[in-house]
C-alpha positions in Angstrom: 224.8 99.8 130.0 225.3 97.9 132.9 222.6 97.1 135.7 223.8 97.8 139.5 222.9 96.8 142.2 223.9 97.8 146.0 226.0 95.6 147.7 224.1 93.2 150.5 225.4 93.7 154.4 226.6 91.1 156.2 230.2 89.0 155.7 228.1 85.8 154.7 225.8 87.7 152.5 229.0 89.8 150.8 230.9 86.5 150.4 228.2 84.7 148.1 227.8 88.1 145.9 231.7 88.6 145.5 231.3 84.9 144.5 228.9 85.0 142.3 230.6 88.3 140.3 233.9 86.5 140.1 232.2 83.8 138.4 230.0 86.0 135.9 226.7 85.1 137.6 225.4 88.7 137.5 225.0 91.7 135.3 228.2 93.1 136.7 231.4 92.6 134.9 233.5 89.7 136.4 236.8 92.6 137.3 234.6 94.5 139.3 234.7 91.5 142.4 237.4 92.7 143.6 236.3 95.8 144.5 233.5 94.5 146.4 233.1 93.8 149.9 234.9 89.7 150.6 235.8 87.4 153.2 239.9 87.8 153.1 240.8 84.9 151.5 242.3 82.7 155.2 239.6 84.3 157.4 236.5 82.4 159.0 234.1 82.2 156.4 236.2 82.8 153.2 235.8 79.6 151.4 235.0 79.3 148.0 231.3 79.6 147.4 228.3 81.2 144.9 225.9 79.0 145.7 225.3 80.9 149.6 226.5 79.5 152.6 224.8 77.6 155.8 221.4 78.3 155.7 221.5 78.7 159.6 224.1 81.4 161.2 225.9 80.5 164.1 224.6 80.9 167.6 227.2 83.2 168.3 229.3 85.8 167.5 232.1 84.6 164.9 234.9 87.1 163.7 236.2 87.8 160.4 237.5 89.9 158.2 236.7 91.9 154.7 238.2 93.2 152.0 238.1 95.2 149.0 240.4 96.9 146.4 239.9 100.5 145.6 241.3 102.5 143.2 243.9 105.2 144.4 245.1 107.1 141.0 248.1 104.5 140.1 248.0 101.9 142.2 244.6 100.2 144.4 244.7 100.3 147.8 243.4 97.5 150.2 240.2 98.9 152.8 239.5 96.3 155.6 236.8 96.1 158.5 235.7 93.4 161.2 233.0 91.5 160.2 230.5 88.7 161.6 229.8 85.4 160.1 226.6 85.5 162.7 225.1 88.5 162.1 224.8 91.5 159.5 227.7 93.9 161.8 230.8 95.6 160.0 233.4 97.7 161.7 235.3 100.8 160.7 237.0 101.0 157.5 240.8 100.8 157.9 243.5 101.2 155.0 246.4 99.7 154.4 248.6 96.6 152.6 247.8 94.1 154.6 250.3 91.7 156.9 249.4 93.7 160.2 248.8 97.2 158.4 244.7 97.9 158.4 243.9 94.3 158.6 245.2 93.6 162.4 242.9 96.8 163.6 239.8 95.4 161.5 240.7 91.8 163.3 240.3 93.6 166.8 237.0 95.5 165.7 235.5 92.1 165.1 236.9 90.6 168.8 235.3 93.6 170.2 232.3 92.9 168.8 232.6 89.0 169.8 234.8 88.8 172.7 234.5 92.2 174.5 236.8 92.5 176.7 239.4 90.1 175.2 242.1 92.2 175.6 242.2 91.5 179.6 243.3 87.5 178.8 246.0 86.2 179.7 249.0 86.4 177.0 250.7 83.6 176.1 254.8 85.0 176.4 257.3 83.0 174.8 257.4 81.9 171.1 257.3 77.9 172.1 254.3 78.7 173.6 252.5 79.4 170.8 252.8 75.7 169.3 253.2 73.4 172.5 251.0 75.2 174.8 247.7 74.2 173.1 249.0 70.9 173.4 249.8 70.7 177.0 246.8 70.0 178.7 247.9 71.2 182.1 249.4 74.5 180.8 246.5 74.7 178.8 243.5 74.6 181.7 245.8 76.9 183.5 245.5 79.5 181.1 242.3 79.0 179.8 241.2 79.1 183.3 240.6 82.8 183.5 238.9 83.1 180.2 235.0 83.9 180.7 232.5 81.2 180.7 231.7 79.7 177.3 234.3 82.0 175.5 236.4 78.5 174.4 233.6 76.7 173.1 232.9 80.0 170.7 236.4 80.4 169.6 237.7 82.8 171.9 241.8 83.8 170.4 244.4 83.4 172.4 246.4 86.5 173.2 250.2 86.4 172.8 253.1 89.0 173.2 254.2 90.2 169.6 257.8 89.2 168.0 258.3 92.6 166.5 256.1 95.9 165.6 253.0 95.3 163.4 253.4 91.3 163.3 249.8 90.5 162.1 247.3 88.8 164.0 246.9 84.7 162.8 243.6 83.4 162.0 242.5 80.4 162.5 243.7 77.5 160.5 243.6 73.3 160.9 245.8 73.1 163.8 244.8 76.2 165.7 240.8 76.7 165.8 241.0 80.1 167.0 242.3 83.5 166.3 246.0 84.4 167.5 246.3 88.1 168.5 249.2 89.6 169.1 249.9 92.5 171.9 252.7 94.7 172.2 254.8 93.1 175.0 254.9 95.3 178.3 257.9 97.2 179.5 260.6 94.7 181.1 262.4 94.9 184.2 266.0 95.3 182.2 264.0 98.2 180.7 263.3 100.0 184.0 266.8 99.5 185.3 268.4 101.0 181.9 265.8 104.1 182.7 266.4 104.4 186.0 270.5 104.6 185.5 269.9 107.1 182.6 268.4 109.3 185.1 271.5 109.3 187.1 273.9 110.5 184.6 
């Protein structure tokens, strides 16, 4: 018989003991990791590690996002929820398989809990955007502008209209240093026009 023991809380915390099981450093057997509580792997904080990670949290709120498998009769099925790599907070549990289904919604949780209010910033609207904008220094204080005081320095995302329905949110990687979320794009003036004609007929 095998010894259990609960899970710690906390994305830092559940990242060094899904670690440590994948690498047979407990009691547990090694194919129950991925049923624990993880950082998903591409997510703040989700580098490989057992031995723990900074000693020292950050100062501020960083989001992330975990994972875990479960078992659903046949087949497992992916749970997801917002975490913090700066303090011991978890969102909601949200299902799905990934690539915008149950992981975008645990990805807002977490900018709610870091950046409230995030969803007010200003979107960034065309596809080019997305690439050169950073890079444009002008552009880029223009935008940025309007974000609250200190959010660039702790990561805030950049907002930007979505290509199509449920295109997953983009964490951060080398070249971009922030989360990129995507919103559903508003309404457009062609739209109105085509609504407005409908009504006539």
């Amino acid at each position: 018989m095998t010894a259990t023991t609960a899970e710690p809380t906390g994305a830092q915390a559940r990242q060094t003991h899904y670690w440590r099981l994948r690498n047979g450093r407990t009691l547990a057997l090694t194919t129950s990791a991925p049923r624990t509580w993880h950082i998903r792997p591409g997510h703040p904080g989700g580098a490989y590690s057992d031995l723990g990670h900074e000693l020292d949290p950050p100062e501020h709120h960083v989001p992330t996002v975990l994972t875990r498998s479960r078992p659903t009769g046949r087949r497992e099925e992916e749970e997801f929820r917002g975490g913090c790599l700066a303090c011991d907070w978890e969102g909601p549990i949200h299902r799905g398989d990934g690539y915008g289904d149950g992981d975008n919604q645990a990805v807002e949780d977490a900018h709610d809990h870091a950046f409230p209010g995030w969803r007010t910033l200003p979107p960034l609207t065309t596809v080019e955007d997305r690439s050169a904008l950073p890079r444009d220094r002008g552009r880029w204080a223009q935008l940025t502008s309007r974000y609250p005081p200190g959010w660039l320095d702790h990561g805030a995302p950049l907002v930007a209209w979505s290509r199509h329905r449920r295109e997953a949110h983009a964490p951060p990687h080398r070249g971009r240093p922030r989360y990129e979320l995507r919103v559903p794009r508003p309404p457009g003036r062609r739209d109105i026009r085509l609504a407005e004609q409908e009504a006539l007929f």
